[in-house]
C-alpha positions as CSV (number, residue, x, y, z in Angstrom):
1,X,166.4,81.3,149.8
2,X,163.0,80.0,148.8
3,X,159.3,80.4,149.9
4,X,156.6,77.7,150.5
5,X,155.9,74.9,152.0
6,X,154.2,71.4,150.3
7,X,153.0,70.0,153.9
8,X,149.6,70.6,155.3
9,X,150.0,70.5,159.1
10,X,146.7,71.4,160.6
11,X,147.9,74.0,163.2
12,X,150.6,75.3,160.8
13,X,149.6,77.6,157.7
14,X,152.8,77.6,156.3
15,X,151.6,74.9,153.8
16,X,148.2,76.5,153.2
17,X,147.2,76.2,149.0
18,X,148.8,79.6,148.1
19,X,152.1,78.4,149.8
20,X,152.0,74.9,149.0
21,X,154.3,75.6,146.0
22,X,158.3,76.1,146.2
23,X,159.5,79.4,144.9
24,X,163.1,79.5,144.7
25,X,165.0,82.9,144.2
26,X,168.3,82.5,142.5
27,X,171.5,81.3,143.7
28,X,173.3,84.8,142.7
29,X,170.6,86.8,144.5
30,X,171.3,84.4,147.8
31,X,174.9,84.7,147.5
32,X,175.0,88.4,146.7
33,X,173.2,88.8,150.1
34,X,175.2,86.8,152.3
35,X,178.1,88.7,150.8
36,X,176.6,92.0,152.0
37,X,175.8,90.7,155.7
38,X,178.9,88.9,156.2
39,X,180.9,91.7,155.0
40,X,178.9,94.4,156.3
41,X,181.7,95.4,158.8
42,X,179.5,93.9,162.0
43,X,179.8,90.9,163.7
44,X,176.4,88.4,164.3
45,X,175.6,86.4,166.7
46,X,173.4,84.1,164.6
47,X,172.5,84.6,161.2
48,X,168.7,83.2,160.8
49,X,167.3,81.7,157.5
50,X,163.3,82.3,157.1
51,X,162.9,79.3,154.6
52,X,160.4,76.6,155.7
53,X,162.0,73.6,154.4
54,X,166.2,74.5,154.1
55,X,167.9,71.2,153.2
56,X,164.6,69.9,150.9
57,X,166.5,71.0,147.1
58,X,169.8,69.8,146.5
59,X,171.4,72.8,145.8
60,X,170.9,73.7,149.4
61,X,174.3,71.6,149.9
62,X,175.6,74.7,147.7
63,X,174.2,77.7,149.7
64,X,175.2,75.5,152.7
65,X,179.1,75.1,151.4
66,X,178.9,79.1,150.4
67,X,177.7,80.1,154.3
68,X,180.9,78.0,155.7
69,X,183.1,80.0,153.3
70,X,181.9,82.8,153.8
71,X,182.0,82.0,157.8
72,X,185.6,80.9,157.1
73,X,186.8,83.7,155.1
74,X,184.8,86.5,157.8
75,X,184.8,84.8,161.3
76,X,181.5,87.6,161.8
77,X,179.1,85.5,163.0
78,X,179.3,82.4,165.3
79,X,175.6,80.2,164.5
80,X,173.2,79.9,162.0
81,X,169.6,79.1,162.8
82,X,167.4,77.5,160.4
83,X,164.3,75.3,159.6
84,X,165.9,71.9,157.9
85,X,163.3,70.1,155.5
86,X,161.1,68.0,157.5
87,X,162.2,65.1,155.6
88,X,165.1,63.7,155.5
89,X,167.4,63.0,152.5
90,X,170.2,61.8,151.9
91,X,171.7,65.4,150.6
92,X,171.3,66.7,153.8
93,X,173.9,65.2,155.4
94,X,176.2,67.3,153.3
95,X,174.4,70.2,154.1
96,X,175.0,69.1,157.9
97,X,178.5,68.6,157.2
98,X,178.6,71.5,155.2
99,X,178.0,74.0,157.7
100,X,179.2,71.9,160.7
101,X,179.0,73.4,164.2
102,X,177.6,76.4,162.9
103,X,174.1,74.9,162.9
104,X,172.2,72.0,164.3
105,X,170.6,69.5,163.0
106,X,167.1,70.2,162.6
107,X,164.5,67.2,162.9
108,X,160.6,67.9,162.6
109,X,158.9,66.4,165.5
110,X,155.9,68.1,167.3
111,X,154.8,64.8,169.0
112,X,155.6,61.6,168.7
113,X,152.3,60.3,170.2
114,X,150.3,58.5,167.1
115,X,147.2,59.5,168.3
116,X,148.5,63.4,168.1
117,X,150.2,62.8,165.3
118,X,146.9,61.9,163.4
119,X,144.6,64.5,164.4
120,X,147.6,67.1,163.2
121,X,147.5,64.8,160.1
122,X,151.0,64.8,159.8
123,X,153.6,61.9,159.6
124,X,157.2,62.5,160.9
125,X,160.0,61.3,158.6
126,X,160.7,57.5,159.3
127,X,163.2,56.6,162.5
128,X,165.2,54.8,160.2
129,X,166.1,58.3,158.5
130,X,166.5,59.9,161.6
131,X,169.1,57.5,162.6
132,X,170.7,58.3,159.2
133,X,170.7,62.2,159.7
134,X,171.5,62.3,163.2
135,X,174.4,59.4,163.4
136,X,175.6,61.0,159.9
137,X,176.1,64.4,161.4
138,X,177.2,64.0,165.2
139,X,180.0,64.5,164.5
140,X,180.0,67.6,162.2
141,X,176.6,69.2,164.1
142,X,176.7,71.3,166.9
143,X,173.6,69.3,168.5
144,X,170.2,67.6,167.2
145,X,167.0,69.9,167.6
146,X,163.1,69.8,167.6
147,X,159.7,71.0,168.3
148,X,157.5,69.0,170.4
149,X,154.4,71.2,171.0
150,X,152.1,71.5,174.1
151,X,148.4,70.9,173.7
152,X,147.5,69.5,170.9
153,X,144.0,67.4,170.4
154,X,144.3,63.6,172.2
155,X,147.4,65.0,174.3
156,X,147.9,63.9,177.8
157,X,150.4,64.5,180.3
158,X,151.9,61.2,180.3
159,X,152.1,61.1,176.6
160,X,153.9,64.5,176.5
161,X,156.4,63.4,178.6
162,X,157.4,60.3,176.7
163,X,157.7,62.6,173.5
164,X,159.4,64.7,175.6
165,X,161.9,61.7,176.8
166,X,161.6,59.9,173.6
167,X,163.3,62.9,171.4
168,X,166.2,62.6,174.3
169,X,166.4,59.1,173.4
170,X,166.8,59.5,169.2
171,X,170.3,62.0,170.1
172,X,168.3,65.2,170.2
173,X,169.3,67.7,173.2
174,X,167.7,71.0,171.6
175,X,164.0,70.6,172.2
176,X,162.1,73.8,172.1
177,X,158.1,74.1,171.1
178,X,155.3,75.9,173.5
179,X,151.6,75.5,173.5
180,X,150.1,74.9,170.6
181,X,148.7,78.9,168.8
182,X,145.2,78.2,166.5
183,X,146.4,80.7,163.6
184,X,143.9,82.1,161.5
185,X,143.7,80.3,158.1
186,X,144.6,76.6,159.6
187,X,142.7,73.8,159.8
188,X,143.1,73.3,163.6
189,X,141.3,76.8,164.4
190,X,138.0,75.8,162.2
191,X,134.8,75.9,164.8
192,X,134.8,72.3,163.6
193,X,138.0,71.1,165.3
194,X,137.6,73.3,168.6
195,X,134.2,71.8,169.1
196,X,135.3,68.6,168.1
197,X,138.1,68.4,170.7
198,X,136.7,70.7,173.0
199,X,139.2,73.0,173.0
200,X,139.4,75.8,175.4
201,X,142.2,79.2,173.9
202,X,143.3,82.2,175.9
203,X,145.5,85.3,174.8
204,X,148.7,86.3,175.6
205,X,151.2,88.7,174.1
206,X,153.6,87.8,170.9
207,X,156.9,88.0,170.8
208,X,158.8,90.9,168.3
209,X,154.9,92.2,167.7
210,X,154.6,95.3,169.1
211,X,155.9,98.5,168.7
212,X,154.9,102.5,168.7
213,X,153.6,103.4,165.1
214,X,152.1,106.8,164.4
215,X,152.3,107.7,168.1
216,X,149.8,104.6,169.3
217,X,151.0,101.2,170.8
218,X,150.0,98.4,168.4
219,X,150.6,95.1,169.4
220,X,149.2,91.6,167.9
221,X,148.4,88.5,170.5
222,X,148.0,84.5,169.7
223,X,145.3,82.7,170.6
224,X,147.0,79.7,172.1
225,X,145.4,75.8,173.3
226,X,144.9,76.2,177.2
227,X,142.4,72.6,177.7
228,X,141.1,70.2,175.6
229,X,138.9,66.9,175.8
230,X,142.4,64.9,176.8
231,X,144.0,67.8,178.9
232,X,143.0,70.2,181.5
233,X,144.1,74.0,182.0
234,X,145.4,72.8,185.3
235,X,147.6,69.6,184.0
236,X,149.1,72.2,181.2
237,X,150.0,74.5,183.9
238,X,152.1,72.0,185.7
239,X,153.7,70.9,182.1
240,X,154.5,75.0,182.0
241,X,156.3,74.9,184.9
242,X,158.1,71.9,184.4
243,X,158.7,72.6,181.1
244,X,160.3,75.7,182.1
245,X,163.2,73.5,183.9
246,X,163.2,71.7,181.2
247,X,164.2,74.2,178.6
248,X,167.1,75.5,181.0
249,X,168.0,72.0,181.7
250,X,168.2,70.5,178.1
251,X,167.8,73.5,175.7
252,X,170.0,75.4,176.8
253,X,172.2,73.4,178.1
254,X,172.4,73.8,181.9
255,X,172.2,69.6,182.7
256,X,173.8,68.1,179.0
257,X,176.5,65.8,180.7
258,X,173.7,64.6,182.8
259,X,170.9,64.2,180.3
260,X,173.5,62.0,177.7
261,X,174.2,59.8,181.0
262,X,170.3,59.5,181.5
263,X,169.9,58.6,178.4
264,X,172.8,56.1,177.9
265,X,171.7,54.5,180.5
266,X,167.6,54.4,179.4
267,X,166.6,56.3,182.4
268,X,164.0,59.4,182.1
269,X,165.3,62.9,182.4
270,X,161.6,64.2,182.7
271,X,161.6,61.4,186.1
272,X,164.4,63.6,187.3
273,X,162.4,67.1,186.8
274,X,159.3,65.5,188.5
275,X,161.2,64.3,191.5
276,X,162.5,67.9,191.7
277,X,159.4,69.3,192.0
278,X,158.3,67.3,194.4
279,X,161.6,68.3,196.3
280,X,161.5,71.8,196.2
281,X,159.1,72.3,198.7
282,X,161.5,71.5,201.2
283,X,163.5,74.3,200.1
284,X,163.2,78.4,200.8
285,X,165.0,80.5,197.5
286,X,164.0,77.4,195.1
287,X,160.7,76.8,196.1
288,X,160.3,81.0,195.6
289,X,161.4,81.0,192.2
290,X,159.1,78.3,191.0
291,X,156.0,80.0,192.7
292,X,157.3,83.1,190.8
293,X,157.2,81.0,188.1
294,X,153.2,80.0,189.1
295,X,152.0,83.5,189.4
296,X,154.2,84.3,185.5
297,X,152.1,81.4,184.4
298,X,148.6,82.9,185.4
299,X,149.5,86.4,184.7
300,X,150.4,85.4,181.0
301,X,147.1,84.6,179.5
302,X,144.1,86.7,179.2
303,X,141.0,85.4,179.0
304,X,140.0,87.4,175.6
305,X,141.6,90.6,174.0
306,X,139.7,92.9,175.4
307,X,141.1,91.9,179.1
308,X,144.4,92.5,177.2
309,X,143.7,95.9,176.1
310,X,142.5,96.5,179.7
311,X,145.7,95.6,180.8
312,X,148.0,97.9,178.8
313,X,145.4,100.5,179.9
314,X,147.3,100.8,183.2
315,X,150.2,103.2,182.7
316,X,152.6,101.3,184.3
317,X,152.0,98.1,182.8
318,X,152.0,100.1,179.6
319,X,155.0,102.0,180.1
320,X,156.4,98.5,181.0
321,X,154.9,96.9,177.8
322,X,156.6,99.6,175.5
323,X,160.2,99.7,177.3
324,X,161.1,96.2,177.6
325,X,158.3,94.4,175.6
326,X,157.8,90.5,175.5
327,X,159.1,88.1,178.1
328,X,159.7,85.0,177.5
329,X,159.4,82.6,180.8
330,X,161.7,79.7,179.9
331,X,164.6,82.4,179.2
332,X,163.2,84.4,182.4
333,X,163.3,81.3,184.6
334,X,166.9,80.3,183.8
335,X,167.5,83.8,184.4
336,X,166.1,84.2,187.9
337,X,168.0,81.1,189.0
338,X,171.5,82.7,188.1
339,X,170.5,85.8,189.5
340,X,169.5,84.2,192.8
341,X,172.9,82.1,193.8
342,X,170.5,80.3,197.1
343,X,167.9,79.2,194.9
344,X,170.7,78.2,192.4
345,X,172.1,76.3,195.2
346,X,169.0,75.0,196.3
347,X,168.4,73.7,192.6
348,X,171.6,72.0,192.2
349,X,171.0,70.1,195.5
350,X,167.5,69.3,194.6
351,X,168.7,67.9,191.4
352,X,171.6,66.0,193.1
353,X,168.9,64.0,194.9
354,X,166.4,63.8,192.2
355,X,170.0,62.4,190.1
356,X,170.4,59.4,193.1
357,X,167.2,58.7,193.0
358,X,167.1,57.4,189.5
359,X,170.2,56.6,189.1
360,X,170.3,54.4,191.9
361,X,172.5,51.3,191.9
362,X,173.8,52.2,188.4
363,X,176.2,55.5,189.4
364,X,177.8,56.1,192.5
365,X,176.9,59.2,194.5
366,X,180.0,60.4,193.7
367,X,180.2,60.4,189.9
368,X,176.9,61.7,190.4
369,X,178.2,65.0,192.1
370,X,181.3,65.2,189.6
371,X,178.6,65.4,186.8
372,X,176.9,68.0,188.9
373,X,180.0,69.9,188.9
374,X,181.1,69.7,185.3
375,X,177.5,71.2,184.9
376,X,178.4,73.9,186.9
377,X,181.5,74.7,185.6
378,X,180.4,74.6,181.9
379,X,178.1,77.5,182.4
380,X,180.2,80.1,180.7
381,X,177.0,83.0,181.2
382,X,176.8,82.2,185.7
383,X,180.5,83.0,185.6
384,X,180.7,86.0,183.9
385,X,178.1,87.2,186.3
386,X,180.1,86.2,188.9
387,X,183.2,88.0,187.3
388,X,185.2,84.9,186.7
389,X,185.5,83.8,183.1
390,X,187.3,81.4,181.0
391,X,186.4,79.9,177.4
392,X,189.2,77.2,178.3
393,X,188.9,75.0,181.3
394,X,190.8,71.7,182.0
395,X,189.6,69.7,184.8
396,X,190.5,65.8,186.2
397,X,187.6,63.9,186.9
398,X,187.3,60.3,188.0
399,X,187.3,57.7,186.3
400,X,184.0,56.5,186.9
401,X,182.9,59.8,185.6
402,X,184.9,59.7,182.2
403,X,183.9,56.4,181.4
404,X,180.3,57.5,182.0
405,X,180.7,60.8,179.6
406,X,182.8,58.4,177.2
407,X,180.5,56.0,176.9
408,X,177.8,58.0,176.8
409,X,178.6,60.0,174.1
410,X,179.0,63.6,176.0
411,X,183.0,62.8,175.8
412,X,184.1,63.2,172.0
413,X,185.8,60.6,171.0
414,X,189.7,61.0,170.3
415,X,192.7,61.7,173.0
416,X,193.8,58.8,175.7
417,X,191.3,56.9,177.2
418,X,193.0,56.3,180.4
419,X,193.3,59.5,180.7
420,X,190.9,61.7,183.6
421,X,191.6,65.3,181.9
422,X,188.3,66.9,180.2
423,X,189.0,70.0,178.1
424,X,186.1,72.4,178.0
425,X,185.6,75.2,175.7
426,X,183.4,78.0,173.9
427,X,184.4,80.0,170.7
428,X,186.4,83.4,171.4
429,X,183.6,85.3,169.6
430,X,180.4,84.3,171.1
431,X,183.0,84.1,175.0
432,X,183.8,88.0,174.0
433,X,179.9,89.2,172.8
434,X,179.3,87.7,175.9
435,X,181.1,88.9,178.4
436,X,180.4,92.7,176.8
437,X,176.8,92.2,177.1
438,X,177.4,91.4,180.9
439,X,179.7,94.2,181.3
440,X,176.9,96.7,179.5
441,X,174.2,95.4,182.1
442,X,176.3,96.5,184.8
443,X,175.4,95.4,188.6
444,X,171.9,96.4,188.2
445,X,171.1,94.8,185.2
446,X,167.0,93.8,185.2
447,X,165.7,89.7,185.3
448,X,164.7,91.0,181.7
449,X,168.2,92.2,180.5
450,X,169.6,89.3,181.3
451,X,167.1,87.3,179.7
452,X,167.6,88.8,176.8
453,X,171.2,88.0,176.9
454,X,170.8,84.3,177.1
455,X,167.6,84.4,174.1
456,X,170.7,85.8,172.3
457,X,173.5,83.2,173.0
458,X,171.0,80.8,174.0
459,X,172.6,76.9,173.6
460,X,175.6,78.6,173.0
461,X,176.5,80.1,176.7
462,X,178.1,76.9,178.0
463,X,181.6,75.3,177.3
464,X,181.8,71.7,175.2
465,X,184.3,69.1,175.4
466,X,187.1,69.1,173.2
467,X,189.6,66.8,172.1
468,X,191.6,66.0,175.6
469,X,194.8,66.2,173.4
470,X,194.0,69.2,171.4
């Protein structure tokens, strides 16, 4: 709906000087083109908006109110992905209410160390207003979401963590952001800054670039932050690979009721992932994943682009390449677990012990495992693979357990508090594109198709609590 951007993030060049300035199309030509997609006759998934900064004009809360009526009017798509302004006004809580759960509420992070934050030379919108915007909107939002990137100059591992822990903390449970990419044109890839901070790159494949034009494979690769003066290669291979659990954990959703208990009760989620770690040696399928996970890690990153070219030299990895085309790991890893129902056990018991651990003297074991459960049964996308599917489930818990959920925040608020009964439940549309996709991939569907399934419905394959009395 517009173009530009008026920030000057040092690794971003979406604010460069011939972007810096807001062009806005017109409100007809916007509407007019949601008209055509919504009525097309096909039905969307997601509908994605390329705008930098979508919340930062007021008559955003327009195009916002148009998309819900035209969601209203068409039911054809089920999400709509977008970059909100990266600071927060006061309008954009109508936009937020505006379009509801349709979207989440989008909160520019990257870091919240202040050493990070200065060498990016960027400042995050004030916690005060993200209070505002995120207390405003819980209510109308599907979820809170951010960046928080890997890598960046006077980054360690212990202050990635507490950013990692910290945007769990402000209400946001949609954290997504990989290592940090040095794009031509920004400040942050200058010979200046890399020898400055002593920054280290390799090369690695780019999503959606790469195809067959003119007969020849062409493909475009990022140069992307693998060690810097605070941060060895080694230290951001172990973030990787816990990073990995943590996008299938919090992203997507697999460990939500556990992660608003965690954080209702000021414990650290990215304690729980570390303790798992260090508990999956002791088991056999788990243990395999994550050191498929290892090798994934090394095998991603070249060490310049001619070792890249090299690779898609072999006619296999080529052929490869071509046919099923970028992989993305955090998507691949959740995958591979729900493929492989030991290590998915083994998971689940790793993280049951990780759970006591730091939740020790403050839930009981047994609440503990209920939580588990709920977790288990939420995941809409594991059952369909297992041929068992409902959008609608109704369980009794404890009460321990819906006091927990109430208080915390997982349990919306409304229906009879004395009452045990959760109601879960996912939209009919995205429950049916779902299970079709799982019906196409048939029994020998690849680690890669069903990848792709959850990049699709990702955040959106797991039931939410409803209203116990609706």
């Amino acid at each position: 709906t517009n173009r530009g951007c008026p920030f000057s993030c040092t690794f971003c060049v979406w604010g460069i000087s011939a972007l810096n300035k807001l062009k806005q199309f017109t409100l007809d030509r916007i509407y007019q083109e949601l008209d055509y997609v919504t009525h097309y006759g096909m039905n969307f998934p997601h509908i994605y908006f390329a705008d930098a900064n979508f919340g930062i004009l007021k008559r955003d809360v327009e195009i916002a109110e148009k998309i819900r009526q035209l969601y209203e009017e068409t039911k054809s798509f089920s999400a709509v992905e977008m970059y909100w302004s990266k600071s927060a006004q006061p309008h954009m809580l109508d936009v937020g209410k505006a379009l509801g759960h349709l979207s989440h509420t989008y909160v520019a992070f990257q870091s919240l160390d202040p050493v990070v934050l200065e060498g990016m030379k960027r400042t995050n919108i004030g916690l005060d207003k993200l209070s505002f915007l995120i207390e405003g909107l819980k209510e109308y939002s599907h979820s809170a979401q951010t960046d928080i990137l890997l890598g960046a100059p006077g980054e360690t591992v212990e202050s990635h963590l507490k950013s990692l822990d910290g945007v769990i903390s402000y209400g946001i449970d949609h954290i997504r952001g990989g290592e940090v990419q040095l794009l031509p044109g920004s400040e942050l890839e200058s010979s200046d800054m890399r020898s400055e901070h002593g920054i280290k790159t390799k090369y690695r494949f780019f999503e959606g670039c790469a195809g067959i034009y003119r007969g020849e494979l062409v493909y475009k690769l990022q140069e992307v932050i693998r060690a810097t003066n605070s941060m060895t290669e080694d230290e951001m291979k172990y973030l990787r690979l816990l990073r990995s659990l943590f996008f299938g954990a919090v992203t997507i959703g697999e460990f939500i009721p556990a992660v608003y208990v965690l954080r209702h009760l000021g414990k650290s989620f990215t304690g729980v992932l570390t303790q798992v770690l260090a508990l999956a040696p002791e088991t056999t399928e788990f243990s395999a994943v994550l050191d498929w996970v290892r090798e994934q890690i090394e095998i991603e990153f070249f060490e310049n682009r001619e070792d890249a070219a090299k690779y898609l030299n072999n006619s296999d990895a080529r052929t490869e390449f071509i046919e099923n085309g970028f992989f993305k790991l955090n998507f691949g890893v959740s995958a591979n677990l729900m493929k492989n129902r030991e290590a998915f056990e083994d998971y689940y018991r790793c993280m049951e012990r990780a759970l006591n651990i730091e939740l020790e003297d403050a839930v009981s074991p047994e609440a503990v495992n209920e939580i588990l459960s709920i977790c288990r049964q939420r995941n809409f996308l594991a059952s369909a693979l297992n041929g068992e599917t409902s959008n609608n489930i109704r369980l009794d818990i404890l009460a321990e357990t819906k006091s927990l959920l109430r208080e915390s925040g997982y349990l919306k608020a409304g229906g009879n508090a004395i009452d045990t009964n959760v109601l879960l439940s996912l939209d009919q549309l995205t429950a049916e594109r779902i299970e079709q996709s799982v019906s196409s991939m048939g029994d020998g569907g690849s680690l890669f198709d069903l990848s792709q399934i959850m990049q699709m419905y990702w955040g959106r394959t797991y039931l939410e609590t409803v209203h116990p009395d609706q």
